[in-house]
The first five atom37 places (N, CA, C, CB, O) and aatype in JSON, in Angstrom:
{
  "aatype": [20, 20, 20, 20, 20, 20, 20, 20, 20, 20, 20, 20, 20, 20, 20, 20, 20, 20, 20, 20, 20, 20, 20, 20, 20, 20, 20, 20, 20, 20, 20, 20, 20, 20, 20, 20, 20, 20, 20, 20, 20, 20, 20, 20, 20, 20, 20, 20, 20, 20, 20, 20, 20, 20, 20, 20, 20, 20, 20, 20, 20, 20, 20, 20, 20, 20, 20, 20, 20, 20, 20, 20, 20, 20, 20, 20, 20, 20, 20, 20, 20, 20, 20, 20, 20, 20, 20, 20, 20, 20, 20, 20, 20, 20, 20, 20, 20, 20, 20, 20, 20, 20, 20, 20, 20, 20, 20, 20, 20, 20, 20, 20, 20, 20, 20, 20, 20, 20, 20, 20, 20, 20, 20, 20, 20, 20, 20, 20, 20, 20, 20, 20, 20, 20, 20, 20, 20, 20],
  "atom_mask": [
    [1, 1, 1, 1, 1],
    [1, 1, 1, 1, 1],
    [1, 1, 1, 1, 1],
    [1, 1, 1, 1, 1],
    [1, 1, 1, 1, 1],
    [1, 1, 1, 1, 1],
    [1, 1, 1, 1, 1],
    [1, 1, 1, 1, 1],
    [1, 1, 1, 1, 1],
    [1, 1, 1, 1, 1],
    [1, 1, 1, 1, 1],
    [1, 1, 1, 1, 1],
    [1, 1, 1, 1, 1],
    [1, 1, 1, 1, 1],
    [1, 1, 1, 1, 1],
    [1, 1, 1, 1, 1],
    [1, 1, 1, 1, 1],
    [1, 1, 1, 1, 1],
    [1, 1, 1, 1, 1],
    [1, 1, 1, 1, 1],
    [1, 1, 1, 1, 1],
    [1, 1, 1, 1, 1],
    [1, 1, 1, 1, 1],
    [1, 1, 1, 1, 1],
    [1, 1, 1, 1, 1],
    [1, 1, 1, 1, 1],
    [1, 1, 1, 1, 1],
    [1, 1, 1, 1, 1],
    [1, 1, 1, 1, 1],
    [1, 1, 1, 1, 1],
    [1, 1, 1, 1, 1],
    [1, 1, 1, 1, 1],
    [1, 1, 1, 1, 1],
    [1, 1, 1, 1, 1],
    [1, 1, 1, 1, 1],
    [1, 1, 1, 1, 1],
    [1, 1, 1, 1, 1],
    [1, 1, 1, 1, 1],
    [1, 1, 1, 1, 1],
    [1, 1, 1, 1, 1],
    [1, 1, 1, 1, 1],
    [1, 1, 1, 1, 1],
    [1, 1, 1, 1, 1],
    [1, 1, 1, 1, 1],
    [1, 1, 1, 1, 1],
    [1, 1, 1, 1, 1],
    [1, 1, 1, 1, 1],
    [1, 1, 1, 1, 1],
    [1, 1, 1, 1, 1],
    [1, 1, 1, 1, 1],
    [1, 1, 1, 1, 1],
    [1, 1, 1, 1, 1],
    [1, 1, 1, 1, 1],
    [1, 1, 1, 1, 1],
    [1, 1, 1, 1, 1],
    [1, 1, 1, 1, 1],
    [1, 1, 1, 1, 1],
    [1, 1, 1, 1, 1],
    [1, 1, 1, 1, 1],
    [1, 1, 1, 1, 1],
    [1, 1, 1, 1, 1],
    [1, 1, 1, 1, 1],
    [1, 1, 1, 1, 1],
    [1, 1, 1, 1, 1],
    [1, 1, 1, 1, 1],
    [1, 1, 1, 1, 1],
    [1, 1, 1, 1, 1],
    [1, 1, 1, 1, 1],
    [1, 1, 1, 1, 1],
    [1, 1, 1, 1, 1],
    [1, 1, 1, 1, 1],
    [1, 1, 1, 1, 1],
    [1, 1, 1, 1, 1],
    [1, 1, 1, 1, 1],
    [1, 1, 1, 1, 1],
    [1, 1, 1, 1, 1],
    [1, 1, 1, 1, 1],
    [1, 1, 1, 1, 1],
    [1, 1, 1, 1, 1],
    [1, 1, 1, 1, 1],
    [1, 1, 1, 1, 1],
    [1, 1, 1, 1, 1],
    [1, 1, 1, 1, 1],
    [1, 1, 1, 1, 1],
    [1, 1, 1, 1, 1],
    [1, 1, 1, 1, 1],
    [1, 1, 1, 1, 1],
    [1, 1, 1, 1, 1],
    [1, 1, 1, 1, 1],
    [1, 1, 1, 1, 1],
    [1, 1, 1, 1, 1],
    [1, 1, 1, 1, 1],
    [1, 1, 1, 1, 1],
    [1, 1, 1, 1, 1],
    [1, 1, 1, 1, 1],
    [1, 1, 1, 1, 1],
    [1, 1, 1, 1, 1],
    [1, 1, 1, 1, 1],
    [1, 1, 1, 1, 1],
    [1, 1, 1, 1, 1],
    [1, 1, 1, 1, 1],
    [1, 1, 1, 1, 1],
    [1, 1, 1, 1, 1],
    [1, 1, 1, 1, 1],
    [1, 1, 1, 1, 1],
    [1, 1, 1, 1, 1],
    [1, 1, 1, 1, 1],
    [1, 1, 1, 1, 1],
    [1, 1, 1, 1, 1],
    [1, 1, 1, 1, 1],
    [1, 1, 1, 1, 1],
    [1, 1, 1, 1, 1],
    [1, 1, 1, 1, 1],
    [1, 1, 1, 1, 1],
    [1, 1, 1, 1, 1],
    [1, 1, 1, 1, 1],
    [1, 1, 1, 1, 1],
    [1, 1, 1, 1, 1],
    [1, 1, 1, 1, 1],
    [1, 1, 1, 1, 1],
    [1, 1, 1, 1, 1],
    [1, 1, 1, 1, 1],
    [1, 1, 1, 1, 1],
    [1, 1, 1, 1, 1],
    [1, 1, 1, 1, 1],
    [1, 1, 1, 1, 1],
    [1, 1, 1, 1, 1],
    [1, 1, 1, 1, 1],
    [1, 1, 1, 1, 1],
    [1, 1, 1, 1, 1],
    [1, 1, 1, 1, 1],
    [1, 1, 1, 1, 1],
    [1, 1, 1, 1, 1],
    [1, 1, 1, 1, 1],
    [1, 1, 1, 1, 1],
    [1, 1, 1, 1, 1],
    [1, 1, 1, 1, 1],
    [1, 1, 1, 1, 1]
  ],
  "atom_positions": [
    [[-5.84, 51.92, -7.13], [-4.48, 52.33, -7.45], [-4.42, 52.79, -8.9], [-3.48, 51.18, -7.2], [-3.5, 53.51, -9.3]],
    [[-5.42, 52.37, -9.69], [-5.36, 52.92, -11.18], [-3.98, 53.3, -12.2], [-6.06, 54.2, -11.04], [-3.51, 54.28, -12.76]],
    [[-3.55, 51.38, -11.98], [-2.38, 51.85, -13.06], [-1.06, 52.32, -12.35], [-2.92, 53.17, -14.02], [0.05, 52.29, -12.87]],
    [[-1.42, 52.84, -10.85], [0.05, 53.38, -10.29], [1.12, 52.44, -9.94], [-0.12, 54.15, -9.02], [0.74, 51.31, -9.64]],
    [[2.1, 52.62, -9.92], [3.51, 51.49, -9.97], [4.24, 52.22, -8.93], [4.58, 51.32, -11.64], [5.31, 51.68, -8.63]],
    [[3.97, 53.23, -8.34], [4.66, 53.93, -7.28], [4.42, 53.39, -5.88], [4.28, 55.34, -7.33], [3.21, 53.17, -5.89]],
    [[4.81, 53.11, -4.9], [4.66, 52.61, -3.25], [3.53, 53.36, -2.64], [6.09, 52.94, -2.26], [3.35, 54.54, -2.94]],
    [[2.85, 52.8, -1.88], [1.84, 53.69, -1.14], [1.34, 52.91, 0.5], [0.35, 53.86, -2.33], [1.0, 51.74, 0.6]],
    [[1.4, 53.63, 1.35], [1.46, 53.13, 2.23], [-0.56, 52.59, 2.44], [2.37, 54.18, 3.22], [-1.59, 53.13, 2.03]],
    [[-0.37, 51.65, 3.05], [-2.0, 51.07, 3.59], [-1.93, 51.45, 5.13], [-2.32, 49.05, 3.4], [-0.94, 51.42, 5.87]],
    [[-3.4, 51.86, 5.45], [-3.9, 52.31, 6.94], [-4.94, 51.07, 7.41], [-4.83, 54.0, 6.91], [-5.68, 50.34, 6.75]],
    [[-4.66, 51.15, 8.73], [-5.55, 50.44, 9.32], [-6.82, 49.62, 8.94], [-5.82, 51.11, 9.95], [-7.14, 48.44, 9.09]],
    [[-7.48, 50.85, 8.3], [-9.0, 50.6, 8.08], [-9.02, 49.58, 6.59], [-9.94, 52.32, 7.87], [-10.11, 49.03, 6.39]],
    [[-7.74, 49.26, 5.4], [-7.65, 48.51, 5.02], [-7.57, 47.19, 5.22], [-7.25, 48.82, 4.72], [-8.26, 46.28, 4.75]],
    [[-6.34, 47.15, 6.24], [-5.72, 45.72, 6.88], [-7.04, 45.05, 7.03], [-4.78, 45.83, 8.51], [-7.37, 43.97, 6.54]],
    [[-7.9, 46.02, 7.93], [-8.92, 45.66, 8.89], [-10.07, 44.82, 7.92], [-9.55, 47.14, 9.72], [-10.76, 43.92, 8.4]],
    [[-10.16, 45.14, 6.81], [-10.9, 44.59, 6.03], [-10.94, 43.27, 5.2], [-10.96, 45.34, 5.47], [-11.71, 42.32, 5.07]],
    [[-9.06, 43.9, 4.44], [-8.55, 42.52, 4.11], [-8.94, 41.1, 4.97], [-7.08, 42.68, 4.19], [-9.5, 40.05, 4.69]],
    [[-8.32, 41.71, 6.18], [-8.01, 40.31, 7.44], [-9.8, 39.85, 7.9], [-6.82, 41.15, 9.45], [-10.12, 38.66, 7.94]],
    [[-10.67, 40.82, 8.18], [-12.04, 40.09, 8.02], [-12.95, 39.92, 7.15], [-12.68, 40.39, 8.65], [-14.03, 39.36, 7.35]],
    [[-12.54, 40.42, 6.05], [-13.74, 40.07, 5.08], [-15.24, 40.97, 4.98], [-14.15, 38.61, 5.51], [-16.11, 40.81, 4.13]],
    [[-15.26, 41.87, 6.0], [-16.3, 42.68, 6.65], [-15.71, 44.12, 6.46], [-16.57, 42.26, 8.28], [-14.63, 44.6, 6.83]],
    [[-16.94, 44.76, 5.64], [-18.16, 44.48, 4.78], [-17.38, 43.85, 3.11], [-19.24, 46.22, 4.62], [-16.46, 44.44, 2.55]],
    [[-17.97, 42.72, 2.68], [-17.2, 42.38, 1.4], [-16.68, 43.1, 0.13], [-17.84, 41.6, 0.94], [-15.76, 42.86, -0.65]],
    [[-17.69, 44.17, 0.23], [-17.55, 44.97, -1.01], [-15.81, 45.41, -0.94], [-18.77, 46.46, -0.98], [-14.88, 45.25, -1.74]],
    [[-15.91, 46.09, 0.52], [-14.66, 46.69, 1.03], [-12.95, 45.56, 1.08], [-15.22, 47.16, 2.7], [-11.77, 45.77, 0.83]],
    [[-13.81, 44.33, 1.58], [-12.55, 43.86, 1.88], [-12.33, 42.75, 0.55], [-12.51, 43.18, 3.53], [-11.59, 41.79, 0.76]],
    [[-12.99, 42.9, -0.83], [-12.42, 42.82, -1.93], [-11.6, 43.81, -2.69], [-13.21, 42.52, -2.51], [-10.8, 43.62, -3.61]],
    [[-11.95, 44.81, -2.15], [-11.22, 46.13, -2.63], [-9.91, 46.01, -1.55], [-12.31, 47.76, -2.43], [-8.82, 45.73, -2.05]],
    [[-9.95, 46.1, -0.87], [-8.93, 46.13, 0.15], [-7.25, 44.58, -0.35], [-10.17, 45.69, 1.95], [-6.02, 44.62, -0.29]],
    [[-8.21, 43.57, -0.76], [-7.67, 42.29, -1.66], [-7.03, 42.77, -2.8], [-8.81, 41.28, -2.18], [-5.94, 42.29, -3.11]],
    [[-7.74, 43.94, -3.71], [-6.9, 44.03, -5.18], [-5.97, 44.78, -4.15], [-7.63, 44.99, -6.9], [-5.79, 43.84, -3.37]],
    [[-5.42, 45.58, -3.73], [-4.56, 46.09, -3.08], [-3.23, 45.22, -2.56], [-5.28, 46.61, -2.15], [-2.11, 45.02, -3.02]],
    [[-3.77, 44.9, -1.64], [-3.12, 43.82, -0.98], [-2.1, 42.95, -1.04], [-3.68, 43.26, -0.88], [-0.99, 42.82, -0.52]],
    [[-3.16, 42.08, -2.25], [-3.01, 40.83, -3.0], [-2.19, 41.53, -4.59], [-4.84, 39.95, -3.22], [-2.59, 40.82, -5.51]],
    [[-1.53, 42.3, -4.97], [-1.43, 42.71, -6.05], [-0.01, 42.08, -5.95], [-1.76, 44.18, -6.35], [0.31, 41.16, -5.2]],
    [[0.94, 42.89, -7.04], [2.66, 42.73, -7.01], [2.96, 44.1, -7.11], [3.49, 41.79, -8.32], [3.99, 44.52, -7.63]],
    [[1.86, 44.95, -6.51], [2.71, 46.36, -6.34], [3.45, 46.42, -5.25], [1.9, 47.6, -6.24], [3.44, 45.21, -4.99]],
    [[4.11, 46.9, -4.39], [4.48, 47.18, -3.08], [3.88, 47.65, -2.49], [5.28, 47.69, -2.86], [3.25, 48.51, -3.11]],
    [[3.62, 47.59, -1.4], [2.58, 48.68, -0.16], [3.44, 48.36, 1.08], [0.51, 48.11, 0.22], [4.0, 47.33, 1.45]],
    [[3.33, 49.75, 1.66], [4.18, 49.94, 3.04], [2.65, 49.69, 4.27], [5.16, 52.02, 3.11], [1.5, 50.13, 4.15]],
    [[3.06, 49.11, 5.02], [2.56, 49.45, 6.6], [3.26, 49.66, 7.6], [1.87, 48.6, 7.16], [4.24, 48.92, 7.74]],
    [[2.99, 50.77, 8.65], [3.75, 51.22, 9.53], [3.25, 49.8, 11.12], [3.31, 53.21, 9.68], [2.42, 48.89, 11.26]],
    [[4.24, 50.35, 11.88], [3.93, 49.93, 13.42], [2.56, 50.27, 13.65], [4.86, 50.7, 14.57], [1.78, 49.38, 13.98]],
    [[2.11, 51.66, 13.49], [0.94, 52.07, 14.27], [-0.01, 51.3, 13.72], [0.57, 53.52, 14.26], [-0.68, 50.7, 14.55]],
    [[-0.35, 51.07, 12.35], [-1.22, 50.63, 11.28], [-1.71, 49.08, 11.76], [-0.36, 50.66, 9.75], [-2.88, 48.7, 11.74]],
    [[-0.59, 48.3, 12.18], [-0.28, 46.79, 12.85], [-1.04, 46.98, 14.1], [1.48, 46.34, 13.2], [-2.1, 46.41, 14.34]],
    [[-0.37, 47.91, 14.97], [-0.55, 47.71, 16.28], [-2.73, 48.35, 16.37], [1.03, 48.9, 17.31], [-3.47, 47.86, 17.22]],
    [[-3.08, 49.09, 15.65], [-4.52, 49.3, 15.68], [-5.26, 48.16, 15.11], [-4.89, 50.52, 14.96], [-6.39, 48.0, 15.56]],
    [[-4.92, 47.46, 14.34], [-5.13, 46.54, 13.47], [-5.14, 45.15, 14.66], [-3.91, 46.61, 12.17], [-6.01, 44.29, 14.74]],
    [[-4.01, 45.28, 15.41], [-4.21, 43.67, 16.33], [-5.21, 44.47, 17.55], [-2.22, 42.72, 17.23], [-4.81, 44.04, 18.63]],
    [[-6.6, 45.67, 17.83], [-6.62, 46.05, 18.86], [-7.94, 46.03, 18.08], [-5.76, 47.08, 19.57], [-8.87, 45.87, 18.86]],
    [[-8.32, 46.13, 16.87], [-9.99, 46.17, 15.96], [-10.37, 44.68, 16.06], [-9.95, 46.69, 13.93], [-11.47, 44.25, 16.4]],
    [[-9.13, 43.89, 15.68], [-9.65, 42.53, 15.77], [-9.56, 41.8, 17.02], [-9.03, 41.77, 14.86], [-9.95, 40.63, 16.96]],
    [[-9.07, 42.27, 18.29], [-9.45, 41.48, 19.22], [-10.29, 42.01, 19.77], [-8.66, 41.07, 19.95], [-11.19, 41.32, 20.25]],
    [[-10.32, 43.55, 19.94], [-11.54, 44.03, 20.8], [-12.71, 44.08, 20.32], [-11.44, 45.21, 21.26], [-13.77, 43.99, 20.94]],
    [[-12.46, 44.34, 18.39], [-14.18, 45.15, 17.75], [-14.2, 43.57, 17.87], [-14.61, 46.34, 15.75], [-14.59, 42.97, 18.86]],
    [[-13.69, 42.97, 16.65], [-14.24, 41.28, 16.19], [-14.09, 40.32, 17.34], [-13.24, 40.5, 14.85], [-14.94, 39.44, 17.19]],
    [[-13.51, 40.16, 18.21], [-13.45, 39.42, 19.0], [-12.7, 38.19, 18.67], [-14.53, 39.3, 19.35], [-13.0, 37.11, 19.18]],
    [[-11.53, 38.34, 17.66], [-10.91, 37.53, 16.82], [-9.74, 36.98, 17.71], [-10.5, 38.25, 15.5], [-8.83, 37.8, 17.76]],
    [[-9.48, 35.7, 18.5], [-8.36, 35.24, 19.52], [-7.21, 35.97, 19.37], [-7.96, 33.81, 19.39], [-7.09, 36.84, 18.51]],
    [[-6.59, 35.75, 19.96], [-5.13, 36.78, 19.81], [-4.15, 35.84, 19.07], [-4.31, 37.32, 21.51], [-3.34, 36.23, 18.24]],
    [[-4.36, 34.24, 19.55], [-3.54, 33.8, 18.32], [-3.84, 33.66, 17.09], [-3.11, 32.82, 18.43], [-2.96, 33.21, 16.36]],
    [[-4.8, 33.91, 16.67], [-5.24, 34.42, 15.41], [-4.81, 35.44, 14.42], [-6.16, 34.73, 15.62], [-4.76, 35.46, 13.2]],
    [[-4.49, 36.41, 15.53], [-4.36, 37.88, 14.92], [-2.7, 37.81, 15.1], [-5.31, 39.37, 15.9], [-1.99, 38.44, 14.32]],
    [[-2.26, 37.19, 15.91], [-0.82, 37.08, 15.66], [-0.3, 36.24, 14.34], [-0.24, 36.43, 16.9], [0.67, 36.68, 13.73]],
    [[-1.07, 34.79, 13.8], [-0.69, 34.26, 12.58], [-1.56, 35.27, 11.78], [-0.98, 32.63, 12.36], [-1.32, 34.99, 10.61]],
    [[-2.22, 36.05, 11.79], [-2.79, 36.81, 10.56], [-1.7, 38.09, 10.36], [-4.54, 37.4, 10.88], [-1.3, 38.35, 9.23]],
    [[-1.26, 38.84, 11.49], [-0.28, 39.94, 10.91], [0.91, 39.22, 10.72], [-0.01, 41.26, 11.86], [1.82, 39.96, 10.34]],
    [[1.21, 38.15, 10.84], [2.5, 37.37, 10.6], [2.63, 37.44, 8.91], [2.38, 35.65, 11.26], [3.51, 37.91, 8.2]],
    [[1.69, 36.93, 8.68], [1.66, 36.15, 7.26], [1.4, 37.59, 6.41], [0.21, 34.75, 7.07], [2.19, 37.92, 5.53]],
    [[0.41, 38.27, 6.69], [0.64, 39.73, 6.43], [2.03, 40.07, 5.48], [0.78, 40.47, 7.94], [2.39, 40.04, 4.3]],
    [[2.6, 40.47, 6.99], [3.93, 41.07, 7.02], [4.62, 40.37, 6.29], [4.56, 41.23, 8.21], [5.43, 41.14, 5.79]],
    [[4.84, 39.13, 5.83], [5.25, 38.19, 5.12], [5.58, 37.95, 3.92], [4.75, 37.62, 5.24], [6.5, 37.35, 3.37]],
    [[4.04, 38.91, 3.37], [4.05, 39.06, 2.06], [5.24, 39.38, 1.68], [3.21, 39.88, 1.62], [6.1, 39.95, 2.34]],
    [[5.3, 38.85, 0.15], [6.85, 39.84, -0.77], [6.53, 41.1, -0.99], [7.36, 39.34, -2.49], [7.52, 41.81, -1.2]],
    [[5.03, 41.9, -1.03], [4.93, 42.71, -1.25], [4.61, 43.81, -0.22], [4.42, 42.47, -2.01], [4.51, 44.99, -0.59]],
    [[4.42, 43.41, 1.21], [4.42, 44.2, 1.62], [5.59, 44.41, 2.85], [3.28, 44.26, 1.73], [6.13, 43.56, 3.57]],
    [[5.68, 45.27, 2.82], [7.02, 46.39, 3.17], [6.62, 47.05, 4.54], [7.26, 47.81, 1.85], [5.58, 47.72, 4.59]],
    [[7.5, 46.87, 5.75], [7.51, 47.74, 6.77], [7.87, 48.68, 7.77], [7.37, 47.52, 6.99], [8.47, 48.44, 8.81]],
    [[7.34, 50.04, 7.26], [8.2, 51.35, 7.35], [8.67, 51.12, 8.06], [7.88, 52.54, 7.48], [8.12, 50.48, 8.95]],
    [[10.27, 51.58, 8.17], [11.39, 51.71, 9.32], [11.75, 50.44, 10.13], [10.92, 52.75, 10.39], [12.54, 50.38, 11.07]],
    [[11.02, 49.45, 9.6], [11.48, 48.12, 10.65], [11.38, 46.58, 9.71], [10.12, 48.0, 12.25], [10.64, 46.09, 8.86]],
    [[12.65, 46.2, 10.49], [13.51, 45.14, 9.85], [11.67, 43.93, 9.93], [15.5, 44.56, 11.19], [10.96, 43.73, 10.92]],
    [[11.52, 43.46, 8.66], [10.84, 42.34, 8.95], [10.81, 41.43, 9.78], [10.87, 41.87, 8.32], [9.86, 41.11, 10.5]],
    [[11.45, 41.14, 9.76], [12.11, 39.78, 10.61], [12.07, 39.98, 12.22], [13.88, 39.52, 10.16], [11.83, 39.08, 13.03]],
    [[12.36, 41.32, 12.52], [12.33, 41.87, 14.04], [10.67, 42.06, 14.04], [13.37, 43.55, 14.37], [10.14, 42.21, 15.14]],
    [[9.89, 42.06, 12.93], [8.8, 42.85, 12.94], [7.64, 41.23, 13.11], [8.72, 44.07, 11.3], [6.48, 41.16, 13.54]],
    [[8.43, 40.29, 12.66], [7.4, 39.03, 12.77], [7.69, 38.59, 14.72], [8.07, 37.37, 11.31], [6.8, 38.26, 15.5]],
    [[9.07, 38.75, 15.01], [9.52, 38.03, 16.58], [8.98, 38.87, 17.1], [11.05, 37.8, 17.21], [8.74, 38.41, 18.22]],
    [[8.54, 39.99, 17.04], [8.22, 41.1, 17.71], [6.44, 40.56, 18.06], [8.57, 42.66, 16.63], [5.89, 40.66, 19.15]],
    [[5.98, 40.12, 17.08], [4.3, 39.42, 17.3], [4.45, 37.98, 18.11], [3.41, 39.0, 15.53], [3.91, 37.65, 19.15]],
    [[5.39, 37.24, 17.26], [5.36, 36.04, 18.29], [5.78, 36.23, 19.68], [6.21, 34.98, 17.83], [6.0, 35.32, 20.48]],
    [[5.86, 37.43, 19.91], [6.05, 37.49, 21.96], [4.83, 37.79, 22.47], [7.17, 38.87, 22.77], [4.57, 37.59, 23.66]],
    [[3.8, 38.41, 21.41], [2.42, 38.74, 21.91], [1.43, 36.84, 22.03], [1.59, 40.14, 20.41], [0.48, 36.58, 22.76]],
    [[2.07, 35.98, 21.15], [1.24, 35.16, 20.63], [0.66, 34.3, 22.36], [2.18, 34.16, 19.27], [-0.52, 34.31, 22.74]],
    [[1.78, 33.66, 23.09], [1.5, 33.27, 24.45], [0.78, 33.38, 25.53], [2.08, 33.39, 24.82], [0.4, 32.45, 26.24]],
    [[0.43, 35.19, 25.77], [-0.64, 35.71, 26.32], [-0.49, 36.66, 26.46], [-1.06, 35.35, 27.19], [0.52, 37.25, 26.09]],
    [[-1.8, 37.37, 27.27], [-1.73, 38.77, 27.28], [-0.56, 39.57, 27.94], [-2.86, 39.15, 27.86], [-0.7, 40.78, 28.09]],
    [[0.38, 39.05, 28.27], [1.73, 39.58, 28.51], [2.23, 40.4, 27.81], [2.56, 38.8, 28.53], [2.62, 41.22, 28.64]],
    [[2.58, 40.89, 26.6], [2.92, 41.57, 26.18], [1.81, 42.04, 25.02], [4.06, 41.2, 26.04], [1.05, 41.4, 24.29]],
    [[2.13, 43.7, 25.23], [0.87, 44.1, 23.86], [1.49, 44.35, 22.9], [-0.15, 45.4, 23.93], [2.69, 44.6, 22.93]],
    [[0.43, 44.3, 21.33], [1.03, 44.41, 20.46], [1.65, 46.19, 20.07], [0.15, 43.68, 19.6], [2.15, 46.39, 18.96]],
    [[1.57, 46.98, 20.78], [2.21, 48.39, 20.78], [3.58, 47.93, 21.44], [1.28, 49.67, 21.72], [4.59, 48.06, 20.75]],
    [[3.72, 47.38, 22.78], [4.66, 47.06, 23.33], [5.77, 46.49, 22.38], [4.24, 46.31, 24.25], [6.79, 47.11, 22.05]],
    [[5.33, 44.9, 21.89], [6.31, 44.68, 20.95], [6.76, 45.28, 19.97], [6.16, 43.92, 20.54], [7.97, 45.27, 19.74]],
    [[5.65, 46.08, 19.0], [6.42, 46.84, 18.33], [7.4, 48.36, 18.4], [5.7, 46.87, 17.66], [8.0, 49.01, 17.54]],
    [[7.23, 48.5, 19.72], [8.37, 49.2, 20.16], [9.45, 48.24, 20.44], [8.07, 50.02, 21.33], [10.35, 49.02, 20.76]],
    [[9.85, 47.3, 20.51], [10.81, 46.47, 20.63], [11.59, 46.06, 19.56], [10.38, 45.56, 21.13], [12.79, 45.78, 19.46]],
    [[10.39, 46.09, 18.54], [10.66, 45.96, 17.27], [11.67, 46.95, 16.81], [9.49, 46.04, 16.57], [12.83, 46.67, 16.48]],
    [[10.94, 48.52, 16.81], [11.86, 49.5, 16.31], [12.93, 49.23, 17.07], [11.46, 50.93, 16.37], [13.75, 48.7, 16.33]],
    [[13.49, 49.33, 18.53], [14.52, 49.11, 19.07], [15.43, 48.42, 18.18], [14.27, 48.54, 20.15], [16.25, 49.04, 17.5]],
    [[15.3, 46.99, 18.16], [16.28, 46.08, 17.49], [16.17, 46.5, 16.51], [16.2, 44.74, 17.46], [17.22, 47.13, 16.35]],
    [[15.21, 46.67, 15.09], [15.44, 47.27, 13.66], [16.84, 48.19, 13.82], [13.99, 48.31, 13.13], [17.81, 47.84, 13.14]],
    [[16.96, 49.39, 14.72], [17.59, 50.15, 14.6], [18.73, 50.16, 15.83], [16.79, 51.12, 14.36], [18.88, 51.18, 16.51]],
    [[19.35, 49.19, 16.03], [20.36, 48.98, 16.63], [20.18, 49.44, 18.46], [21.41, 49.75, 15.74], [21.08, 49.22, 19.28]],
    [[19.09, 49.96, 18.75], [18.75, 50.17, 20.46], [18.71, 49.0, 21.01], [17.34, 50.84, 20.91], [17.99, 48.1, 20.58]],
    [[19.64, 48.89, 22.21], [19.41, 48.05, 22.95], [19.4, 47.68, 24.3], [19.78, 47.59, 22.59], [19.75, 46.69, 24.94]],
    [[18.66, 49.23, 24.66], [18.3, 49.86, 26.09], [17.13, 50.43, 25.71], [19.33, 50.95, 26.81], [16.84, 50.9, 24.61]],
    [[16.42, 50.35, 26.82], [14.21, 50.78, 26.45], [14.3, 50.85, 27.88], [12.54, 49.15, 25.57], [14.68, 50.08, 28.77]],
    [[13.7, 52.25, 27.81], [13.72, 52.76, 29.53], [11.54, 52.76, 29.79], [14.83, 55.22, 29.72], [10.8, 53.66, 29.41]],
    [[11.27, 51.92, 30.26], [9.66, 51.61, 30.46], [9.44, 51.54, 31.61], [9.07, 50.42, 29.93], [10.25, 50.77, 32.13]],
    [[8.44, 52.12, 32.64], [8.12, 51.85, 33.61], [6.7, 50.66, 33.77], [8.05, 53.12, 34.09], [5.79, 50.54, 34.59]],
    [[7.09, 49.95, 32.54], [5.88, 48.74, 32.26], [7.18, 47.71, 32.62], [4.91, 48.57, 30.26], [8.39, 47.67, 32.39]],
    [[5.92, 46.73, 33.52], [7.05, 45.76, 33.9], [7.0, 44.26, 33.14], [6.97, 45.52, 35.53], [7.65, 43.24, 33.33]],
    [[5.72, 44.67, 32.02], [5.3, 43.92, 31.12], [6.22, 43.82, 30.3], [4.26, 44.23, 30.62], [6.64, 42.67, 30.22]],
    [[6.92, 44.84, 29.39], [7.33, 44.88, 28.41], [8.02, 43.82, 27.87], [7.82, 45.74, 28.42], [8.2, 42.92, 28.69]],
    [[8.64, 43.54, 26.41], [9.3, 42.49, 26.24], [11.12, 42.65, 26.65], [8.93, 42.14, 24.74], [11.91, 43.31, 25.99]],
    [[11.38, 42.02, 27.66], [12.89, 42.35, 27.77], [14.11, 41.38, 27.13], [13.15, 42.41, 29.26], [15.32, 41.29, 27.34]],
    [[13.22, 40.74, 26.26], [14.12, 39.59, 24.97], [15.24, 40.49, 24.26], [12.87, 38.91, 23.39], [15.07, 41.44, 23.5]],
    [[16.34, 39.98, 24.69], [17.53, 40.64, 23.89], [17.64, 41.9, 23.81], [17.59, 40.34, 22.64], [17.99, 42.49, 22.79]],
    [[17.3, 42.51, 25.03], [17.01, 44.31, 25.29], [17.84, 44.59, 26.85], [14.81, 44.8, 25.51], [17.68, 43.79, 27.77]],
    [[18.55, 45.55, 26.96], [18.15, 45.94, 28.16], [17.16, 46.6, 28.87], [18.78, 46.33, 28.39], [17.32, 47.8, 28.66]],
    [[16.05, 46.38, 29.72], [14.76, 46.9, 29.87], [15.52, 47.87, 31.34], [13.26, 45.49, 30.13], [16.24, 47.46, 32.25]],
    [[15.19, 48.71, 31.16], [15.54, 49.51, 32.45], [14.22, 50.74, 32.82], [17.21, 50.37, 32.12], [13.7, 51.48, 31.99]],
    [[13.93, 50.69, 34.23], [13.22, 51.77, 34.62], [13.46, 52.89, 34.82], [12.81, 51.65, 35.34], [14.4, 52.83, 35.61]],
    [[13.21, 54.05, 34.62], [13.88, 55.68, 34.63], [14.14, 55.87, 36.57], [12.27, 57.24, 33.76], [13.35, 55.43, 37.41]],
    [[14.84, 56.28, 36.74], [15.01, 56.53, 38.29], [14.08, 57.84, 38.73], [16.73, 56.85, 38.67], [14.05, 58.22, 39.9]]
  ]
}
């Protein structure tokens, strides 16, 4: 970041490092970032690839990766584009139980509630229908 004080969003291939430690060089670099008091944004997509490297590449449990993007997201410093925190942590704890809901799924649920939707037309019969109306397209 060299000194910058301006917001910058983090991708995947950061998170991915931070959260395993693999390769160290990287996921100390990925730490001054992180771990700083600058701000950094992460999006939905960034999360949702991020819970899909560590269960499929690392083989990291799913409740794992649900208290790891929790605490994440948690940070004071990091920030998440377009969606209410708070919708953005309940949105993981519906993945945490089992493979019932995916973490793309919830975070479309997420944006929903962030932004006042509360109709999601899915022909997944998975989806999360917590405080939504879930409806199928005719």
């Amino acid at each position: 970041m060299s000194g910058s004080t301006r917001e910058a969003l983090v991708d995947t291939s950061v998170i991915v490092r931070y959260l395993t430690g693999d390769p160290p060089q990287m996921s100390q670099q990925a730490a001054r970032i992180l771990d700083q008091s600058v701000q950094v944004t992460i999006t939905d997509v960034a999360l949702a690839e991020t819970a899909f490297v560590l269960t499929r590449v690392y083989g990291v449990p799913r409740e794992d990766v649900v208290d790891a993007l929790i605490d994440l997201v948690q940070k004071r410093t990091v920030r998440t584009l377009g969606l209410d925190k708070l919708q953005v942590v309940a949105a993981l704890r519906l993945c945490r139980p089992s493979n019932r809901v995916s973490f793309a799924d919830a975070l479309i649920w997420a944006a929903a509630r962030s932004h006042g939707i509360r109709t999601v037309y899915s022909f997944d019969r998975r989806f999360p229908a917590t405080d939504i109306e879930l409806l199928q397209p005719d």
